[in-house]
C-alpha positions as CSV (number, residue, x, y, z in Angstrom):
1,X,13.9,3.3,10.3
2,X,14.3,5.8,7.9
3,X,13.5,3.1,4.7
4,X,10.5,1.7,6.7
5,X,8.8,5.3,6.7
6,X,10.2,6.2,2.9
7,X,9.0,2.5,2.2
8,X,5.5,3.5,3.7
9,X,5.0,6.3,1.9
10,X,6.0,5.4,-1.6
11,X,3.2,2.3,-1.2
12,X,0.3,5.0,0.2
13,X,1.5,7.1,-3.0
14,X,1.1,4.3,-5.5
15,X,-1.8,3.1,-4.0
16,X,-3.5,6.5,-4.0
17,X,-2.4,6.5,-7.8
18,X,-3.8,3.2,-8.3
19,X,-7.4,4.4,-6.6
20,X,-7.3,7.9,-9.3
21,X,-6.8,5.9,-12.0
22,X,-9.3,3.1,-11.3
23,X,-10.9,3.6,-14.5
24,X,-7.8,2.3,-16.4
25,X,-7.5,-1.4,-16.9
26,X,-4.6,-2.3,-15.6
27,X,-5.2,-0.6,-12.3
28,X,-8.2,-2.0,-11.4
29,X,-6.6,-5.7,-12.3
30,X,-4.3,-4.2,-9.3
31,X,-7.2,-3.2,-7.4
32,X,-9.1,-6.2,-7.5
33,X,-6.0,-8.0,-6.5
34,X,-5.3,-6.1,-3.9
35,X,-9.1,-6.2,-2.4
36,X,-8.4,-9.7,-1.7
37,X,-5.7,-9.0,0.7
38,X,-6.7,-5.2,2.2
39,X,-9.7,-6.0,4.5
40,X,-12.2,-3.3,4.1
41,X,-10.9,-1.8,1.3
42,X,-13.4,-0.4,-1.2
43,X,-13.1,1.9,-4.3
44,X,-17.0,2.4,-3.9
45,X,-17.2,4.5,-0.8
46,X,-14.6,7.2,0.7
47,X,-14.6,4.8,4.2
48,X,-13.3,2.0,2.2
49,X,-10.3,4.0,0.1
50,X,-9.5,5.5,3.7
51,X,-9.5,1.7,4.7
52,X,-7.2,0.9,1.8
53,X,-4.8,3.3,2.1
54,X,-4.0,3.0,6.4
55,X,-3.7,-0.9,5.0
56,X,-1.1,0.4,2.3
57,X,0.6,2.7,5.1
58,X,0.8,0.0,7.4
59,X,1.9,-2.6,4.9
60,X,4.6,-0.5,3.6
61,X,6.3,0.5,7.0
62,X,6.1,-3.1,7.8
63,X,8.1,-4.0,4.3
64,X,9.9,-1.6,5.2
65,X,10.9,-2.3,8.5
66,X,12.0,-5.9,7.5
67,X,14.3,-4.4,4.4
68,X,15.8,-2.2,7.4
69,X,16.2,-5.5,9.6
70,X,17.4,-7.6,6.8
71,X,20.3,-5.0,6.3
72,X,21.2,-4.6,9.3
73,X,21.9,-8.0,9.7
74,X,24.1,-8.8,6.9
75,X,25.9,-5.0,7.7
């Protein structure tokens, strides 16, 4: 469980990245990919980067998680 929560974070810290440096080209190409899959997410208001980065949390320990499994299994 240990990658899934290491796995979490590093996505919530790139995506918090990503969301500083919106203003830079090739992070918002990212952003705007990523606001097709992120329900709610929105660099426009502070309820939508909130949004954004529970979805990178979540999607990270869930990435994660399945690294962790996938492991284990071939251990």
């Amino acid at each position: 469980m240990k990658i899934a929560m290491i796995a979490a974070s590093l996505y919530t810290i790139t995506f918090c990245l990503l969301i500083l440096f919106e203003n830079n080209k090739f992070c918002n190409l990212i952003l705007d990919k990523i606001k097709l899959v992120y329900l709610g997410f929105s660099t426009k208001n502070l309820k939508g980067i909130f949004v954004g980065i529970i979805w990178a949390f979540f999607d990270g320990f869930l990435t994660g998680w399945i690294i962790y499994y996938l492991i284990n299994i071939f251990d």
